[in-house]
C-alpha positions in Angstrom: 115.1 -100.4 -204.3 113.1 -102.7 -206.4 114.8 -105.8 -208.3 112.6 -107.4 -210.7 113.8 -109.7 -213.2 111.0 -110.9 -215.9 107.5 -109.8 -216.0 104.8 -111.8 -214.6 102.8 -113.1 -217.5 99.3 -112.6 -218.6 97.2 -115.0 -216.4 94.7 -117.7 -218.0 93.4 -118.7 -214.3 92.5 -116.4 -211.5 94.8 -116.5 -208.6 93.8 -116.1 -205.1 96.0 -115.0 -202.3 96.6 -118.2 -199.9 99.2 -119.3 -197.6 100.1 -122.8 -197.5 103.0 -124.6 -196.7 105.1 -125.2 -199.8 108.3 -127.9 -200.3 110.0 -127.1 -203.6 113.3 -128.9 -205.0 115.1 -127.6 -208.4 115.8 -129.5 -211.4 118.9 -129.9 -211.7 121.0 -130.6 -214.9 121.0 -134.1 -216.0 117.9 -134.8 -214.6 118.8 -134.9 -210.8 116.7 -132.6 -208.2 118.2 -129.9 -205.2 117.7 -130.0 -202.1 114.6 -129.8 -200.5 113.3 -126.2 -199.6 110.4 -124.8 -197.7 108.7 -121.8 -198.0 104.7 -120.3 -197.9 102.8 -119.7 -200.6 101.4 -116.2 -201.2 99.2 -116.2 -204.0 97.7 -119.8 -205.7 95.6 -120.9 -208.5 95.0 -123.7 -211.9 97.7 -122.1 -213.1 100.7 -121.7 -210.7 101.8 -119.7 -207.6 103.6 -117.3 -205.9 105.7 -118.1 -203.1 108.5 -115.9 -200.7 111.6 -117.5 -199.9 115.1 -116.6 -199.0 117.2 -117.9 -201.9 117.4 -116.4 -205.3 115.9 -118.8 -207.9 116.8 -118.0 -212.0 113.5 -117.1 -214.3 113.1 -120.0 -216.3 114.5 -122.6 -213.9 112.3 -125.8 -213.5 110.5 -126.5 -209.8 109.4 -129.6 -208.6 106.7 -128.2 -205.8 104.7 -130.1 -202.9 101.8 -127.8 -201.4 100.2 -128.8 -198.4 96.1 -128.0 -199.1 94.5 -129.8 -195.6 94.5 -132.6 -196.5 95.5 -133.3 -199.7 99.0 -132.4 -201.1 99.5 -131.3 -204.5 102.3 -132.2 -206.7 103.4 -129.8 -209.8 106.5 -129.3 -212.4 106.7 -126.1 -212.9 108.7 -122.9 -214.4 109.6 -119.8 -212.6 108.4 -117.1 -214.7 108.8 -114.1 -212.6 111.3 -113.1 -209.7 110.9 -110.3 -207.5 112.8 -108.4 -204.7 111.7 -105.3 -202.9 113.6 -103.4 -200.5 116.2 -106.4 -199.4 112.6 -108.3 -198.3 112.3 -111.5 -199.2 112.1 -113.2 -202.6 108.8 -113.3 -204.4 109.2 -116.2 -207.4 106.2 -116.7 -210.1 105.6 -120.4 -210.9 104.0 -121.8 -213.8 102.8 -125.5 -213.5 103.6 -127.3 -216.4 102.1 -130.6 -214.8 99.5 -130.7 -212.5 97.3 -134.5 -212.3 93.8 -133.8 -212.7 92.9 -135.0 -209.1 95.4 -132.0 -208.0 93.4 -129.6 -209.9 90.5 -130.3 -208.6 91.6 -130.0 -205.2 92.8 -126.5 -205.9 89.3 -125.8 -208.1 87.2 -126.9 -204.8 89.9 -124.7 -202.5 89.5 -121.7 -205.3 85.9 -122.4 -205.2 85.0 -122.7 -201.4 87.0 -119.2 -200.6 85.0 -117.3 -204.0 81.8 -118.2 -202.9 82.2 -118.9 -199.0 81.3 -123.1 -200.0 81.6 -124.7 -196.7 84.1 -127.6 -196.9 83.3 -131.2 -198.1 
């Protein structure tokens, strides 16, 4: 049985599916951030990502996320715009980055770009 709660939005930027290593932390109240958790992304692009993890996370909650792209790590706010569950599997949660530093999104540009058109690496 499916659990879906939200509905992924219409997308401004392509997304590609990726896995990288993702550390995300939650905002917490008050300003304060969770603990820090790990999981792999599944889909990425300018304009957020889709990662699987374990724990339930609440649409509209805001994410503090750390991707791992080679050699340069990305850091993004963002808000989780979509959760998903099939079958008891594992949770799929929609991000939207609400901050991303132009260096960052250039990095994920030139990854976006190099697996489009086969670029070799800088």
């Amino acid at each position: 049985m499916e659990q879906r709660i939200g509905v992924p939005p219409i997308r401004r930027y392509p997304r590609m599916a990726a896995e990288y290593g993702v550390s995300y932390r939650r905002s917490l109240p008050g300003g304060g951030e969770g603990e820090i958790a790990h999981a792999r992304t599944r889909t990425i692009g300018l304009g957020g990502l889709m990662f699987e993890t374990e724990d339930p996370i609440e649409r509209g909650e805001s994410l503090l996320v750390e991707i791992a792209l080679g050699d340069h790590t990305i850091v993004a706010a963002g808000t989780v715009v979509y959760t998903e569950r099939r079958d008891g599997g594992p949770w799929q949660i929609g991000v939207q980055f609400t901050t991303l530093s132009e260096d960052d999104r250039d990095a994920l540009l030139g990854v976006y770009l190099q697996r489009e058109y086969r670029l070799p690496p800088d």
